[in-house]
N, C-alpha and C positions, 0 to 999 in steps of 0.2 A: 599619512599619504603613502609614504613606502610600503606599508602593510596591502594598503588597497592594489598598488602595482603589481605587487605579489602575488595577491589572490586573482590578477584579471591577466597575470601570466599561467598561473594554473590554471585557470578556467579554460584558456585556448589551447593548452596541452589535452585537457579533459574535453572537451569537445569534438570527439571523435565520433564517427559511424559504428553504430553499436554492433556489439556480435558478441553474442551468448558463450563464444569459446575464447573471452580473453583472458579469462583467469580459469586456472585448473583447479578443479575441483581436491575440497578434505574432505574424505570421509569421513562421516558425525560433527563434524562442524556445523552449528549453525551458525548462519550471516542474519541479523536482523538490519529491515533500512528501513531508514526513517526520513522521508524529506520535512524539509524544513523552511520555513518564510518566516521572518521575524517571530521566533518563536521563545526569547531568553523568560518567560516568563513562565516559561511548562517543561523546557527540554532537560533541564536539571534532574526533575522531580523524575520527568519520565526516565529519563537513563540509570540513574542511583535505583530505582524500584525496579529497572528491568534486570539489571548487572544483580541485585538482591536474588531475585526469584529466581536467576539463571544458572544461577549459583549453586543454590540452594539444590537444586535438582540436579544437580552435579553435572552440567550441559556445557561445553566448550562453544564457547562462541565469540565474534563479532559483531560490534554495533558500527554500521555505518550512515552517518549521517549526511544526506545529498541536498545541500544547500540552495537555494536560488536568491541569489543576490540579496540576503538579508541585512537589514540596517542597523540591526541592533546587534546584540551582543552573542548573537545563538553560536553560532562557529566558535568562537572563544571557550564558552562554556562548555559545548561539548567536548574540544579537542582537550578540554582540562580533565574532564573525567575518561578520556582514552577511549573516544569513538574514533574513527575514522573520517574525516570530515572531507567531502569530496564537492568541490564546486562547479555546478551546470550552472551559466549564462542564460539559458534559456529556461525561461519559465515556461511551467504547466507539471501539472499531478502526474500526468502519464510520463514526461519526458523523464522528472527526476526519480518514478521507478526504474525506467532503462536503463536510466545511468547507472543507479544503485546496484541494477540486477547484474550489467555488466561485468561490476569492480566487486563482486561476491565472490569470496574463498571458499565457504561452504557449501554442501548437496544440498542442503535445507533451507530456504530464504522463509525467514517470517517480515510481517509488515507489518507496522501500527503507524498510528500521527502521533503527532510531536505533542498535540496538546492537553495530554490526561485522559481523553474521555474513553480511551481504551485500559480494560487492566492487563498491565503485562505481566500482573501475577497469574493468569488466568492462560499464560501461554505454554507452561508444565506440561499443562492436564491436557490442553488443544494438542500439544505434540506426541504425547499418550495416545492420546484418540488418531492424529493421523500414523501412526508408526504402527501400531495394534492391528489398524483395518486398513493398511498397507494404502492409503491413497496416495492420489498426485497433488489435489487440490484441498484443502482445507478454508471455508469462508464463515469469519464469525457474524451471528443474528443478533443487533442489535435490539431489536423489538419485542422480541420473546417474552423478555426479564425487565425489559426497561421500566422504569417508573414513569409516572405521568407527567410530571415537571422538570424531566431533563430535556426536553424535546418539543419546540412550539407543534401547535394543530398545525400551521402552515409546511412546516417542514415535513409533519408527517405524511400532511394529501400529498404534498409530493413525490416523497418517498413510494406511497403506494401507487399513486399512476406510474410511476415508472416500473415497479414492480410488476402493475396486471400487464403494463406493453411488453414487458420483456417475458411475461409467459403468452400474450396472444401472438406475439412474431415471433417467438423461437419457440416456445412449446416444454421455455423453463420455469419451473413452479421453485422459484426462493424466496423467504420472506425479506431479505436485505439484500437489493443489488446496489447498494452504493454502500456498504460498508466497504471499511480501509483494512480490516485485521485478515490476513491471510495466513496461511502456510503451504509450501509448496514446493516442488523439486524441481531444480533448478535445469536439469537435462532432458523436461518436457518443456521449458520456454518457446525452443524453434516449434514445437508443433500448435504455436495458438497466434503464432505469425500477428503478431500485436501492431495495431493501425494506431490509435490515440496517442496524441499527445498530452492529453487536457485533460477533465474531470473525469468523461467520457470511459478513461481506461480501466475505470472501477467497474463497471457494468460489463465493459466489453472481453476482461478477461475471466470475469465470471461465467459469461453466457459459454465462452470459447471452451474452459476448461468442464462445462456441466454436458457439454457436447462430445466430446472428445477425452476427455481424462475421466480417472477415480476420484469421484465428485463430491466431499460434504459439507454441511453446513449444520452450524454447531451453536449454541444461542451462550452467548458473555451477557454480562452486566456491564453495563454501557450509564458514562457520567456525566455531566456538564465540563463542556471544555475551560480551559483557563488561556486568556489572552483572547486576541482581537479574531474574530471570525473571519475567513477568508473566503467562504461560499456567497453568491449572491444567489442568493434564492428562487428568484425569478428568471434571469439569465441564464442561470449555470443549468436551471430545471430542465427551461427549452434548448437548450443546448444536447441535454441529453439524452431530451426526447426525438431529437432532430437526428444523432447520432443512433440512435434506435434503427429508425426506418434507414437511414442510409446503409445499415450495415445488414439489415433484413433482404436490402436489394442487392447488396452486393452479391460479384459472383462466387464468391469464394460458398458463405453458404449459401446460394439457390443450386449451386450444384451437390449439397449435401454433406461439404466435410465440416 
């Protein structure tokens, strides 16, 4: 119980009005975040494989991990292998990248999930390719390379309606707007003025950054996750088709930026 007190007095510390200039930036540093929801059953595997490969390419970095009130054992686990473990109260996918993006030391923020299906051995070579061809934005394609049985039919029509709305309202051609794996510099965040709290922020700082930033998108091998799914398929779909159109109407872009 003490433990929980603890963490639900950090969490009201950390629950602040975010702003992109709270932590100063290292130079070559990379910051990876990771949020996380009952995840003790992937975040092990993922952090040891990513701390491997980060290594190995001889890359300075930070693993931070931004928790939302997990039950299980995920915080423990990470804070054991030397993430940074930050707790937001407030759930949603978008809110615990603000958070994460906030409390980042490095110019270079990478992203994956908690739960395998990303390889972060495959974030070397992504950071080759963004550093090389000087971008802002870096979004990995899940579909490209994917196999057939990582991925129900149902997720996939999904996946693509939302893909063809997000090229008929904006006019962006991506094969994966709901992929999690990013890379990105951290001192174009104010210019994508990020709305989402919720699933929604995976599409929306895609579209923002293929508008406005040095824009690519790069195809991984993509796995079956480990642990309990947190998407609901049908909800979360209309949700962000819903989020489509309202952000089509918005005026930020009808006026163009």
């Amino acid at each position: 119980m003490n433990a929980r007190k603890k963490d639900a007095g950090d969490a009201n510390v950390l629950k602040t009005v975010i702003n992109f200039s709270v932590v100063v930036f290292e130079e070559k540093v990379i910051s990876v975040v990771i949020p996380t929801i009952d995840e003790e059953a992937s975040i092990g595997k993922v952090v040891e494989r990513l701390k491997q490969s980060l290594r190995e390419a001889g890359e300075e970095f930070e693993i931070i991990v931004v928790d939302t009130n997990s039950r299980d054992r995920t915080r423990e686990i990470a804070a054991s292998l030397g993430c940074r473990v930050i707790v937001e109260p407030e759930r949603g996918y978008g809110r615990a990248y603000k958070t994460g993006f906030a409390h980042a030391k490095g110019d270079i923020i990478v992203t994956l999930d908690a739960d395998a299906s990303y390889p972060p051995e495959a974030i070397p070579e992504l950071l080759s390719v963004f550093r090389k061809e000087n971008l802002d934005f870096l979004t990995a394609d899940r579909f490209s390379l994917m196999s057939r049985d990582v991925m129900n039919t149902t997720h996939r029509l999904g996946n693509w309606i939302l893909n063809l709305a997000t090229l008929m309202l904006f006019n962006v051609k991506i094969n994966d707007s709901q992929s999690g794996m990013w890379i990105l510099r951290k001192d174009r965040l104010p210019e994508l003025d990020m709305k989402s709290n919720g699933f929604p922020f995976s599409e929306e700082i895609k579209i923002k950054a293929a508008k406005r930033l040095r824009f690519k998108e790069v195809p991984i091998r993509y796995t079956t996750r480990l642990g309990e799914k947190k998407l609901n398929t049908w909800k979360d779909g209309w949700n962000n088709l819903k989020f489509l159109v309202k952000l089509r109407m918005s005026r930020e872009l009808r006026t163009g930026k």
